[in-house]
N, C-alpha and C positions, 0 to 999 in steps of 0.2 A: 478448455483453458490449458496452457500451458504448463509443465514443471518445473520453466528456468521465467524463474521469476526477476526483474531487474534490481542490477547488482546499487549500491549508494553513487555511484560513483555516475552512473545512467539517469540519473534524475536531477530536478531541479526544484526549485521553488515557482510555483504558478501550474508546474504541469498536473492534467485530470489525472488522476489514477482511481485505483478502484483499493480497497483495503479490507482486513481482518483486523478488527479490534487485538489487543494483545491479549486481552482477558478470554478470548475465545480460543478452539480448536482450529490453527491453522489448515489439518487436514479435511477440517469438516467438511464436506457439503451442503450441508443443512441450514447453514447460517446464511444470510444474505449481504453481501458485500457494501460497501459502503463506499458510496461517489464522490471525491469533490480534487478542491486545488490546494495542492502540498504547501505549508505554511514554512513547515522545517524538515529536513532530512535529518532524523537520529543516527542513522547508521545503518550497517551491517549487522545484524544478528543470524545465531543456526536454525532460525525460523522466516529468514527472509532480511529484506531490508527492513526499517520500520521507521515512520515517518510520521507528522503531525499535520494533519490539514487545517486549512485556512480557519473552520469551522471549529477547530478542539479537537476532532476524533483520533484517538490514536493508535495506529495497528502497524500488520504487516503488509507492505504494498503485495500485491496478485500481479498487477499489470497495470499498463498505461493507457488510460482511454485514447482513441486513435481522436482527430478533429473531427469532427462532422461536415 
């Protein structure tokens, strides 16, 4: 995984992404990511973007699942 993670301005609402809860260690590795479809874009923060999926989950985006 990459270190340039996408910025608020690169996303959208519907797109897959993969996320870190906020309540977690964005540098962790140990935590397992979390899948779904962006509901809302919060923003920019110094831990990433951070976003709300369709589902409730809220973190900081990692990356954007490609289409399958």
């Amino acid at each position: 995984m990459s270190d340039e993670r996408p910025s608020a301005t690169e996303l959208r609402q519907g797109m897959t992404v993969r996320i870190v809860r906020g309540d977690q260690d964005v540098q962790s590795t140990d935590q397992e990511p979390i899948v779904g479809e962006i509901g809302t874009v919060i923003g920019d923060d110094p831990d990433g973007t951070e976003a709300e999926l369709k589902n409730g989950a809220v973190g900081h985006v990692l990356e954007v699942v490609p289409d399958a």
